[in-house]
GUDRENZA-677802 format. One record per residue: z negated, y, x of N, C-alpha, C, O in turn. Coordinates in steps of 0.05 Angstrom, whole numbers, plus 32768, in hexadecimal, padded with zeros to 4 digits. Example, Ala and Ser with C-alpha at 12.3 -4.5 7.8 and 13.67 -1.06 7.14 Angstrom:
BEGIN
7F647F8E81087F647FA680F67F647FBE81087F577FBE811D 7F727FD381017F717FEB81117F63800181027F5F8017810C 
***
This chain:
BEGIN
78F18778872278F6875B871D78FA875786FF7908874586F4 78E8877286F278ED876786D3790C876086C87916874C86BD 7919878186D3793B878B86C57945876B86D47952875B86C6 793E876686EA7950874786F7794F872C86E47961871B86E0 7939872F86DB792D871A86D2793A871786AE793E870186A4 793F872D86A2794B8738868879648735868C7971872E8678 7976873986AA798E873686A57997872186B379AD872086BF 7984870E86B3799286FA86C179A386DE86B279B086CC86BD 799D86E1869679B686CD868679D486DE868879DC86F58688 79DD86C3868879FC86C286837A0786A6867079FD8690866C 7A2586B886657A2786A886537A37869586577A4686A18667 7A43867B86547A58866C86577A72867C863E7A6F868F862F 7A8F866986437AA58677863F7AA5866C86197AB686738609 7A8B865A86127A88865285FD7A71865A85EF7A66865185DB 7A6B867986037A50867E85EC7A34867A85F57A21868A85F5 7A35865D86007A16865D86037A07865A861D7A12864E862F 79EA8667862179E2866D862979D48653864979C9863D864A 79DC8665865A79D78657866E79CD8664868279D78679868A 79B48656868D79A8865F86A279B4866586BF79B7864F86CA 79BD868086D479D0867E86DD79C68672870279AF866B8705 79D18671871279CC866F873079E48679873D79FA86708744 79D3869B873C79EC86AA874C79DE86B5876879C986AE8773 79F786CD877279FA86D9878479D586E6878A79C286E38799 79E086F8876D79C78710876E79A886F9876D799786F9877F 79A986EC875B799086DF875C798986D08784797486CF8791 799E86CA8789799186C487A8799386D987BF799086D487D7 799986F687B4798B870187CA796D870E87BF795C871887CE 796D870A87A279558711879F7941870287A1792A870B87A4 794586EA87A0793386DA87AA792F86DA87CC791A86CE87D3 794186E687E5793986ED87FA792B870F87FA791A87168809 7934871B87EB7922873687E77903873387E078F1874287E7 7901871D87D378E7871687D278D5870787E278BE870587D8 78D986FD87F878D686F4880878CF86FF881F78C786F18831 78CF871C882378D88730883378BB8733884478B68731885C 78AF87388831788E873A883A7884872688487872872C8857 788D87078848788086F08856789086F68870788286EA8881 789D86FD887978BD86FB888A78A786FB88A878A986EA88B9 7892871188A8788E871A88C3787786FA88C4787786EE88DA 786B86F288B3785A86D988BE786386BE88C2785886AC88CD 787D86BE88B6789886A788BB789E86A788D07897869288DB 78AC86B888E078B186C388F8789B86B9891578A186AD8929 787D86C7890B786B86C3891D786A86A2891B78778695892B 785E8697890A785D866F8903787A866A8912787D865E8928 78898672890878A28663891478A58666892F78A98652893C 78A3867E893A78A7867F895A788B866E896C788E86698984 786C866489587861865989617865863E8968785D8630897B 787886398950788186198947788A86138963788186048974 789E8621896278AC8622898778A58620899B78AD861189AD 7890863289987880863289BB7878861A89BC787E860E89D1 7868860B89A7785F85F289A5786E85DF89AF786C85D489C6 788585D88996789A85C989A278A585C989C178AD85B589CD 78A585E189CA78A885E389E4789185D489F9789685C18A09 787F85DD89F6786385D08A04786085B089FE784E85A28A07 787285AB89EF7875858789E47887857A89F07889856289F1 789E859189FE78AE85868A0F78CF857D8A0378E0856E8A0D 78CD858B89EA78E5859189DB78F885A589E478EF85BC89EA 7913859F89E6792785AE89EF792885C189DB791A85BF89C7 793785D289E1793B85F189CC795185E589AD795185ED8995 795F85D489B8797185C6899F796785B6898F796D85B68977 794F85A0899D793F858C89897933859F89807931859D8968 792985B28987791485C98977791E85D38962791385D5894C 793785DC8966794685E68952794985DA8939794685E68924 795185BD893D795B85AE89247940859F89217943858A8915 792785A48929790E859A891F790D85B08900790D85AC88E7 790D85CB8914791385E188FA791C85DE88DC791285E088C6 793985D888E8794A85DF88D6795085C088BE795385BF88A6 795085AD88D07947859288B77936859388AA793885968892 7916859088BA790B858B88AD78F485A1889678E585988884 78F885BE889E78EE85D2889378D785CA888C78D785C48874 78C385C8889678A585C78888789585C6889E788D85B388AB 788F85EA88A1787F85F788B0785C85E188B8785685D788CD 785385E188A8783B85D788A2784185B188B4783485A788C6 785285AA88A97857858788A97858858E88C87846858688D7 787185A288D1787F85A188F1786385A388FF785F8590890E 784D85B588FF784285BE8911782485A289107813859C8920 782A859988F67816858488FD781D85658904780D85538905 783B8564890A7848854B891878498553893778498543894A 784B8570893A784A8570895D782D8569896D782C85638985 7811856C895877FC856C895577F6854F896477E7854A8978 7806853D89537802851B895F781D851B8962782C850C8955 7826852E897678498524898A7843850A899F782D850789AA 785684FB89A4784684ED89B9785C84EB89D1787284EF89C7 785F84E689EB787D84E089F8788784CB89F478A084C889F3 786F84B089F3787A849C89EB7874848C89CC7860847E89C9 7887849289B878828481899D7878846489A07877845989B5 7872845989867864843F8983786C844789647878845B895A 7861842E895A786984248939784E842F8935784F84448927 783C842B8939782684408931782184578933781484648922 782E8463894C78348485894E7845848E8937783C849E8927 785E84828934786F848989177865848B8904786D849C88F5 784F847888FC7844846988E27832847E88DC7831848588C5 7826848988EA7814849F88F5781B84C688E7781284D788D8 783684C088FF784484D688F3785184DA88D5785184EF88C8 785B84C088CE786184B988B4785384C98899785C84DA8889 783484B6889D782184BC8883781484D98889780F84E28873 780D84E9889B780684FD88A1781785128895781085268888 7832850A889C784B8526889778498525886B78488537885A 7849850A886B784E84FD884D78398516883E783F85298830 781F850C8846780A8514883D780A8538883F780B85438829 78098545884F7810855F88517820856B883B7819857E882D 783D8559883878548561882B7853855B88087860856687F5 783A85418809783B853887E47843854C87DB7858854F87CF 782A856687E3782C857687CB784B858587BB784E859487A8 785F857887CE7876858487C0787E857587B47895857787AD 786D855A87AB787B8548878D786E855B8779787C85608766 78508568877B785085778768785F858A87587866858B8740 7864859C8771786D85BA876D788A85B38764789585C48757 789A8598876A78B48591876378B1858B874678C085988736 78A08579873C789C8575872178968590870C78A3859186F7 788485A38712788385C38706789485CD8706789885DA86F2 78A785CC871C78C485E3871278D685D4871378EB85DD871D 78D885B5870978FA85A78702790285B486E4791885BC86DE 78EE85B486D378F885BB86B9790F85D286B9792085D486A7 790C85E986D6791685FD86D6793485F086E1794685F686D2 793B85E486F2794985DC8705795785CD86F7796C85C68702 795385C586DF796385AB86D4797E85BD86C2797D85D286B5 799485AB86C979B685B586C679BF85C586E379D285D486E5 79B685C186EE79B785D0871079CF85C0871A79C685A98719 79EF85BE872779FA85B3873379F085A4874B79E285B1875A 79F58585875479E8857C876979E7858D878079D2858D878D 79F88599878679F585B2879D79DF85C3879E79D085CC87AF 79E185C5878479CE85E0878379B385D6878579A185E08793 79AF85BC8775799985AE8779799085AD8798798085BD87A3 799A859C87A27998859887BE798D85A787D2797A85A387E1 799C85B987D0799785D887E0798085E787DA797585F487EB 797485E687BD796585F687B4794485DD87B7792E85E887BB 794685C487B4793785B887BC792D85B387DC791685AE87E3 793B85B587E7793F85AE880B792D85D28810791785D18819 793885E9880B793085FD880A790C8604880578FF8616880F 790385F187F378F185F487E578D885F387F678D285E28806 78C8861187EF78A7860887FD7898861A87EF78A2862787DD 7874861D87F9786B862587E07872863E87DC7872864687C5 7877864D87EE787A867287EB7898867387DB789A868987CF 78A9866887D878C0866987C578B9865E87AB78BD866A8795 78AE864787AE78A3863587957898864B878378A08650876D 787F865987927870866C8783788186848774787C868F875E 789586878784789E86AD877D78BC869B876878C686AA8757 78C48686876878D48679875778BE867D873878C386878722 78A6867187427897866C87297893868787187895868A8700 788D8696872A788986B2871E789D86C48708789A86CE86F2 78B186C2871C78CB86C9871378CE86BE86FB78D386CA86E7 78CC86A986FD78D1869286DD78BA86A486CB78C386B686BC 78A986A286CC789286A386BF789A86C086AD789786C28695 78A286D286BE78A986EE86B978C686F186AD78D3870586A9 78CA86D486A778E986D68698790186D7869D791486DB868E 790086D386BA791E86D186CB792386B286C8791186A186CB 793B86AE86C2794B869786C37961869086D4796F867D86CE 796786A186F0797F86A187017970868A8718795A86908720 797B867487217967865F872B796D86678745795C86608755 79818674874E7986867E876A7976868A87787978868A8790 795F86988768794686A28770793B86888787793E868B879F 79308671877C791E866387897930866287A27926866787B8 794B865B879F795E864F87B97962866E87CD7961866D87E6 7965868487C07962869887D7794B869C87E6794A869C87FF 793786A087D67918869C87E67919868587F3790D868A8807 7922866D87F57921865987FD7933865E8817792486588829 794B866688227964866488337952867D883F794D867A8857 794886938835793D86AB88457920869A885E791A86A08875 7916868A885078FB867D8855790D8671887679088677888D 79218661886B7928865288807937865F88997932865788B0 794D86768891795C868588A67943868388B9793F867288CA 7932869888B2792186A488BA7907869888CF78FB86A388E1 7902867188BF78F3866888D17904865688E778F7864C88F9 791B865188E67927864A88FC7931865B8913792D8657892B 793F866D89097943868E891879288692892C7928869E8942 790E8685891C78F78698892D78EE867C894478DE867C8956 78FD8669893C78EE8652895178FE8658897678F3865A898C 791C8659896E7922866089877916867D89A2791B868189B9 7906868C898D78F9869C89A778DF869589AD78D186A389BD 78D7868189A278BC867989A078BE866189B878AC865E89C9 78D4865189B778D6863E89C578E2864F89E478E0864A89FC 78EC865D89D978F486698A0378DF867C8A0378DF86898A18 78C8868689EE78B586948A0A78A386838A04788F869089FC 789F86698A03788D86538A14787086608A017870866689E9 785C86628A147841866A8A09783C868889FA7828868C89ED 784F869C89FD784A86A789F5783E86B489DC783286C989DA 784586A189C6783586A989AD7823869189AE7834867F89B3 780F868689AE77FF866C89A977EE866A899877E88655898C 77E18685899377C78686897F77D48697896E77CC86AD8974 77EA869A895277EF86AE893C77CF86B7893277CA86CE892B 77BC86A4893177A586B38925779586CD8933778586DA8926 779D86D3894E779486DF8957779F87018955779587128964 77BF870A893977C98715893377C88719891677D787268908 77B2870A890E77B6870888EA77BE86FF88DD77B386FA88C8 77DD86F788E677ED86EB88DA77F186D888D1780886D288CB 77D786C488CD77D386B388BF77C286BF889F77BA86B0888E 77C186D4889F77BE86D9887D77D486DB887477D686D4885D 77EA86E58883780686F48870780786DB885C780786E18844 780986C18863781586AA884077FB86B68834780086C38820 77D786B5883D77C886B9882877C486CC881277C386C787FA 77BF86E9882177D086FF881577E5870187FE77E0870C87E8 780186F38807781B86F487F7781486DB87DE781F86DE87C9 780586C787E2780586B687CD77F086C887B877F686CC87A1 77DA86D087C377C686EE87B877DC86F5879B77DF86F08783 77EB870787B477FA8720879F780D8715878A781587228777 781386FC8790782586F58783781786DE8762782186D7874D 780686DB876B77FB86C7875977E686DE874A77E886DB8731 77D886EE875077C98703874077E1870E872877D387148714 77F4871287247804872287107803870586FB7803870886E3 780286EA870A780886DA86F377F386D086E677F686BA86DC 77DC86DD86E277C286D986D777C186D386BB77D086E386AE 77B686C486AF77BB86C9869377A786BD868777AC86AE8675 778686C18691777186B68683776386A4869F776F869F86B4 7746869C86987738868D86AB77418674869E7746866586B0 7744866C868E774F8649868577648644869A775F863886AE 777F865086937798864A86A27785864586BD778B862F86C7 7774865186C97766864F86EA775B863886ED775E862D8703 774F862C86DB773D861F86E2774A860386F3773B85FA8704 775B85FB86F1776C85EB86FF777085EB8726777185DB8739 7771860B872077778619873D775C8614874877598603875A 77478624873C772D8622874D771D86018753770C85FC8765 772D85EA8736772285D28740773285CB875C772785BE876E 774F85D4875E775885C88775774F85D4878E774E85C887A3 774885ED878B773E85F887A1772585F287AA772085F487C2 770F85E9879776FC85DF87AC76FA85C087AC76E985B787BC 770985AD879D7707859187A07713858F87BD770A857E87CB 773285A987CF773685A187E6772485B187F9772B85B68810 770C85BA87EE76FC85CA87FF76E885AF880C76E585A68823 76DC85A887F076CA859187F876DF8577880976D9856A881D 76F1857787FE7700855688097704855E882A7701854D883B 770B857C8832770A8581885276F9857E886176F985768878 76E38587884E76C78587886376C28568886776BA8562887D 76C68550885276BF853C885176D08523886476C685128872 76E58527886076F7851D8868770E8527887F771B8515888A 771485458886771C8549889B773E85468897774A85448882 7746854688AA776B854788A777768558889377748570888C 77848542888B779E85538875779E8549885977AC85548849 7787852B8850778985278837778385368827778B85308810 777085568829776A8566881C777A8571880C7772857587F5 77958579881477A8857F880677B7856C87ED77C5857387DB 77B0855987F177B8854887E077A6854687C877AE854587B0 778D854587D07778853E87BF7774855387B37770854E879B 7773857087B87774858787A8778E858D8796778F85978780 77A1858687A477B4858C879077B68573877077BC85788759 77AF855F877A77A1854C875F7790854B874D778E853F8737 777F855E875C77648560874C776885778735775F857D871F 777B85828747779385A48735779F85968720779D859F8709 77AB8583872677C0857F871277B4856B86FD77BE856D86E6 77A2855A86FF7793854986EF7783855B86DF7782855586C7 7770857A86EB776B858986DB7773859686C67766859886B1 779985A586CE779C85A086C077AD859786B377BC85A686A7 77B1857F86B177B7856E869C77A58572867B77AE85748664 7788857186857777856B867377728582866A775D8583865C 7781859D866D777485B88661778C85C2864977A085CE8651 778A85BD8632779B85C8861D779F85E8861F778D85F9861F 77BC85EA862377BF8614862677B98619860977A9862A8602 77C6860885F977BF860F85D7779E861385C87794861C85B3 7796860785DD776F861585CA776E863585D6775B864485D0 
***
């Protein structure tokens, strides 16, 4: 990743230096990705079975997939599916999906600095693309000195082939996968966020942010239940730090 990361400027026909969004940077950003692939796969073909047992055709399933990409949001709107809507069932589904998803006003705000001069295309694609396991290995990459932005958008298009690809066998064998926990494969994100966030260590200060968010949504679950946890930890993260100077 280093030599990628060193050769990833290019120059304009005037000299100066511009951050590039190429070829090579988006398959390496699906090369990196590689390791999550088999627990994408399992979630996704669960997503399916679900959807199926909700009484979704194999096509609405599909383009549940492929619009709306957010593993986490999808499986907790089939959660409160209902056959028949109401303005309160929507309203319902609405703030629940909202709340799940805030946290990507964060993670959008942390890596625009990187993103900014990006063609609206590229924007687009590379935002729509976006979740935390790309977010993260984007951040990394950055951190380690790569500047090719194609990274985040290949990890990102790899994320998605891959979890829509896995919903259609999930949805034609019906029950067959129902419990992923009962295969492990609910550590593979915990694990991969592990390995990937340990190299970017750089002192217990930079942490202390992490560990306030991690147990302000420890306590807010036990207390409160649902999905505001995620919200409230990732605030309590970012309010942290706010207030922590890297310069002392």
């Amino acid at each position: 990743m280093h030599r990628l990361a060193a050769a990833s400027h290019h120059r304009t026909g005037h000299g100066l230096t511009r951050p590039p969004f190429t070829l090579a940077g988006t398959l390496l950003g699906a090369r990196l990705v590689i390791p999550l692939l088999p627990g994408v796969i399992v979630f996704g073909s669960a997503f399916g079975t679900a959807a199926s047992q909700k009484g979704l055709t194999l096509w609405e399933t599909l383009a549940f997939s492929a619009f709306v990409f957010a593993g986490a949001s999808q499986m907790v709107a089939l959660e409160i599916w209902t056959d028949v809507w109401t303005l309160a069932g929507l309203l319902t589904l609405v703030v629940v999906t909202t709340t799940v998803n805030a946290r990507m006003i964060l993670m959008g705000a942390a890596i625009q600095p990187w993103m900014a001069g990006m063609t609206r295309t590229q924007l687009a694609g590379t935002t729509f693309m976006m979740t935390d396991s790309n977010w993260l290995i984007g951040s990394r990459y950055r951190s380690e000195g790569g500047s090719d932005r194609a990274v985040l958008f290949g990890s990102g298009l790899a994320l998605w082939v891959s979890w829509v690809a896995a919903t259609a066998p999930g949805h034609l064998a019906g029950s067959l996968i129902e419990n992923p926990e009962a295969f492990g494969l609910d550590l593979v994100m915990v694990m991969f966020f592990s390995a990937m966030i340990v190299p970017m260590w750089k002192g217990p200060r930079p942490a202390i942010p992490w560990i306030v968010a991690g147990a302000t949504a420890l306590v807010a679950q036990q207390l409160l239940g649902g999905y505001a946890f995620i919200v409230i930890g990732a605030l309590a993260g970012a309010l942290t730090g706010a207030f922590i100077d890297d310069d002392v």
